[in-house]
N, C-alpha and C positions, 0 to 999 in steps of 0.2 A: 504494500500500500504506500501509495505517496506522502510527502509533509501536509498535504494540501485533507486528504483525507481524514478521518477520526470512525474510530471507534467511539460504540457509543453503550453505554450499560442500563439496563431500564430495572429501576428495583423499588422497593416499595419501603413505605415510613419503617414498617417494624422491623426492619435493619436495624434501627437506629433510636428504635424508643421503644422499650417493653408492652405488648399486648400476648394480655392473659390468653391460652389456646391454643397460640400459632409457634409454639414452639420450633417446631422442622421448619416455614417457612421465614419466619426471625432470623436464624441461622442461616439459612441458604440467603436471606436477601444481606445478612451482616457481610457474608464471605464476599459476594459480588462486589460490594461496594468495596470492603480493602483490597480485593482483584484487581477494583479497576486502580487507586489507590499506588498502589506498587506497580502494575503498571505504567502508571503515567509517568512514575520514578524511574526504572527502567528503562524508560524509551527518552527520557529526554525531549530535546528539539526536536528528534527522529518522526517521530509520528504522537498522534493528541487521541488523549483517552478521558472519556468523559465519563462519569454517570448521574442518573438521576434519580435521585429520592423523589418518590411521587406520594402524595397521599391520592385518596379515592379520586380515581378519572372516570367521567362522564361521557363514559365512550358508548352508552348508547342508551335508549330511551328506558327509564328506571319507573317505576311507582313511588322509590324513595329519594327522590332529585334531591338535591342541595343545591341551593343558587351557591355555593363557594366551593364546590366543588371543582376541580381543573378539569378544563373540556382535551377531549382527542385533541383537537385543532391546535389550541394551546401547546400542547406538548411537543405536537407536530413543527410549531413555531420557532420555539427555541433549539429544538432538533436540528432543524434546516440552517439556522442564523450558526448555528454549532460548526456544521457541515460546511459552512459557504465562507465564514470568515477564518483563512489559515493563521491570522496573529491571534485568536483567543486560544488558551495554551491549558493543557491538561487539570484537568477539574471536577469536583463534584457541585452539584447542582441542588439543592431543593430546594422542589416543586411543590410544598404540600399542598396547597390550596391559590384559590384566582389572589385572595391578598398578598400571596407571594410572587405574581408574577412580574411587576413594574419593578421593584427589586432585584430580580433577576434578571430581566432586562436593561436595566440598568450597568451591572455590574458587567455584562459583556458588553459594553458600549453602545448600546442602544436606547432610547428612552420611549416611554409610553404616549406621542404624542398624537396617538389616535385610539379609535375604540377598541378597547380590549377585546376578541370573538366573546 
């Protein structure tokens, strides 16, 4: 893969915040994020490793919606803006929810100055 490229990791809050249950999924989403983590150490300038901590995405029509929930589209966004700009440099991302996203955008050099999807 080239410099211009990125790997990208898609993992979930309870990586990184205790929920009662999900013990095996906890773990698996903990290890992805130090994966990418040590990767991004690893590769250096070589190539960009990102991941994202997401909380609940809105990826399709729910009975239990949340207006602050992060839509597909959302994710989708920051994904692409990930992909396309080669000077933002190896990083973890969270996405928990829409209040997080101007912040994040922000932070890779972008700002919110239209409507959020």
């Amino acid at each position: 893969m080239e410099r211009t490229g990125s790997y990208q990791i898609i993992s979930g809050g309870s990586g990184t915040h205790a929920v009662a249950g999900s013990s095996i999924v906890s773990m698996q989403h903990a290890s992805l994020i130090m994966m990418a983590e040590v990767l991004g150490l690893e590769a250096g300038d070589k190539k960009r490793v990102f991941a994202f901590v997401l909380g609940v995405v809105d990826s399709r029509n729910r009975p239990a919606h949340r207006p602050y929930w992060i839509s597909a589209e959302q994710v989708g966004m920051v994904s692409s803006i990930l992909a396309k700009q080669e000077r933002i440099a190896s990083r973890i991302i969270e996405l928990k929810d829409k209040a997080a996203l101007p912040g994040v955008l922000e932070s890779l050099g972008w700002f919110a100055v239209f409507t959020i999807l």
